[in-house]
C-alpha positions as CSV (number, residue, x, y, z in Angstrom):
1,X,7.3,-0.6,34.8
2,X,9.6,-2.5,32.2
3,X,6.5,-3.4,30.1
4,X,5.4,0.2,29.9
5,X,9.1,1.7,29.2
6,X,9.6,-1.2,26.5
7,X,6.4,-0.4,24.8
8,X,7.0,3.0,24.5
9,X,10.8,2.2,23.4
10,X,9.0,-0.1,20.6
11,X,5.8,2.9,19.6
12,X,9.3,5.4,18.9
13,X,11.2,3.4,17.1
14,X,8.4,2.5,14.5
15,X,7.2,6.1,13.8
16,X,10.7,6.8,12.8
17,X,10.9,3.6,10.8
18,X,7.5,4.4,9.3
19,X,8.6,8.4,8.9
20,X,12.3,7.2,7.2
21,X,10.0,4.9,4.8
22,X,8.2,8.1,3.7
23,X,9.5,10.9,1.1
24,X,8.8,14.6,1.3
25,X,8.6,17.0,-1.3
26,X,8.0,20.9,-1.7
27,X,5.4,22.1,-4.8
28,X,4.6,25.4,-5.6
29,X,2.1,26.8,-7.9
30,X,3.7,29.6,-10.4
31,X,2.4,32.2,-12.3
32,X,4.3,32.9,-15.2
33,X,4.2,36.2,-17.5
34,X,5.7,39.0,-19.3
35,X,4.0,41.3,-16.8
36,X,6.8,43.3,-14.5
37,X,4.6,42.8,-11.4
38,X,1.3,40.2,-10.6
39,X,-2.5,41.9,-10.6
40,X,-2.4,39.8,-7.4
41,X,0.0,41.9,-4.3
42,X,-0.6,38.4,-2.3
43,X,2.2,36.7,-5.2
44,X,5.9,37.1,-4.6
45,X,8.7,36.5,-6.7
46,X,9.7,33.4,-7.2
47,X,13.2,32.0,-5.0
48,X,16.4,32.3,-7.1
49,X,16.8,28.9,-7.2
50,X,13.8,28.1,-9.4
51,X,13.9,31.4,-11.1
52,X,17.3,29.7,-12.2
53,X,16.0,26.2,-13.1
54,X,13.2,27.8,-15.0
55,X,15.8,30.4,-16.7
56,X,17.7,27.0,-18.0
57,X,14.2,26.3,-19.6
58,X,13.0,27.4,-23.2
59,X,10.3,29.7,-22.1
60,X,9.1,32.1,-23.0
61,X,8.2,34.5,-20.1
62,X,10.2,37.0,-17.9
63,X,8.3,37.1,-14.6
64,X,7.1,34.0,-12.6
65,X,5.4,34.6,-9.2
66,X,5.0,32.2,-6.5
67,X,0.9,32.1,-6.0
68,X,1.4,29.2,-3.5
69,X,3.3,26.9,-1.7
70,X,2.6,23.2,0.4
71,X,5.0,20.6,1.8
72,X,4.0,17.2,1.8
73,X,4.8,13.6,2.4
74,X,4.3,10.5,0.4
75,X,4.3,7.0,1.9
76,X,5.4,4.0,-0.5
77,X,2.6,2.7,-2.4
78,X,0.4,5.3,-1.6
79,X,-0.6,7.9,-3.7
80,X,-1.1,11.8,-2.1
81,X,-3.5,14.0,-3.6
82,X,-2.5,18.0,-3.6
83,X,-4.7,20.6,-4.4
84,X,-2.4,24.3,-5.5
85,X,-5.5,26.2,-6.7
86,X,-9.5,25.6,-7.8
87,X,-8.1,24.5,-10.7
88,X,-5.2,22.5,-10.4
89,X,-3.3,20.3,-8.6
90,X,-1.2,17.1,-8.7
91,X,-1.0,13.7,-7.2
92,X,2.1,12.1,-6.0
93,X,3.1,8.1,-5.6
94,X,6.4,6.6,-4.6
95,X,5.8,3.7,-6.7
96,X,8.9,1.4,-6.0
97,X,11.5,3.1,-3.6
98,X,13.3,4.7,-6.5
99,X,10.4,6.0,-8.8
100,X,8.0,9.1,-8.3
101,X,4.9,8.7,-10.4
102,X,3.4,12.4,-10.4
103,X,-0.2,13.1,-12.4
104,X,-1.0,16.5,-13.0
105,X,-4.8,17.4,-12.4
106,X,-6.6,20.1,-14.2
107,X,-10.6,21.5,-13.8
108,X,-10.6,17.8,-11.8
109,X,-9.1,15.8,-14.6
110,X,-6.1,14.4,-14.8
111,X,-4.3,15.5,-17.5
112,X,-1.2,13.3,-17.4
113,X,1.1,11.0,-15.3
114,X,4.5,10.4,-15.5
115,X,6.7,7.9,-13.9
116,X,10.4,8.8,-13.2
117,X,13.3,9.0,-10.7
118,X,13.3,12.2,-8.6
119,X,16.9,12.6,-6.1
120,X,16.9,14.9,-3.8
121,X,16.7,18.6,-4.6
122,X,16.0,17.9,-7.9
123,X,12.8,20.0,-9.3
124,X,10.3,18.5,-11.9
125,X,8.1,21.2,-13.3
126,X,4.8,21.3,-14.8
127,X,3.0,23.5,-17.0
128,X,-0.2,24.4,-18.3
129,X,-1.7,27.3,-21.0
130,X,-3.3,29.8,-19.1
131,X,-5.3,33.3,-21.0
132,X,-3.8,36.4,-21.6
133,X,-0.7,34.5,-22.8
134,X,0.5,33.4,-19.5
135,X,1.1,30.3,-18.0
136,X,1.0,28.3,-14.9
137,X,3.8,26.1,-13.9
138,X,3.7,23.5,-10.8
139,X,7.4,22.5,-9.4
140,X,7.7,19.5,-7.3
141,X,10.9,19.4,-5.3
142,X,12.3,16.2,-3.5
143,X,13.1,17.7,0.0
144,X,14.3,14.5,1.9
């Protein structure tokens, strides 16, 4: 019985070592335009708190539309792989414990990495030309 009990005591407490060692972010996808409403009905506004962070931006468009939104989870030293549309996405790494390195990927190419620190409820956005003069903008938010 005490074998069994301590095992199990021991398979707990790693997964929440090995879930504490891992980092989770938010990223959304975001149309941005000077459009009052999406040709899309499935896209929403976008949250007041990024339509703030972007509004502290240059930019140069009025409306930004959530097209879509994933949570994820990076483990350190391993690089995660998210897809936000056909065309885009971005890859994630926690390279050291206190360094994100984030690529962004476009038409299967990646376009660009950068290495920086990202706290906790910070948001790091992306961008990308897009026709029509519109753009699309990918915010990665540290969540743990």
């Amino acid at each position: 019985m005490w074998p069994v009990a301590l095992l199990l005591l021991f398979a707990t407490l790693t997964g929440r070592c090995a879930q504490a060692n891992e980092l989770k972010f938010e990223t959304q996808l975001i149309w941005a335009t000077n459009d009052e409403k999406s040709p899309n009905p499935k896209h929403k506004d976008v949250e007041p708190e990024i339509r703030k962070k972007l509004g502290e931006l240059p930019l140069k468009w009025k409306n930004y539309f959530e097209v879509n939104r994933k949570q994820f989870s990076v483990s350190k030293g391993i690089a995660n792989k998210v897809s936000m549309s056909e065309k885009c996405g971005i890859e994630v790494k926690d390279s050291d414990g206190k360094n994100v390195e984030v690529s962004l990927i476009s038409k299967g190419e990646m376009v660009w990495t950068r290495k920086q620190p990202l706290p906790k409820g910070e948001i790091l956005i992306l961008s990308g030309n897009a026709p029509d003069k519109t753009a699309w903008l990918i915010t990665l938010k540290r969540m743990d």
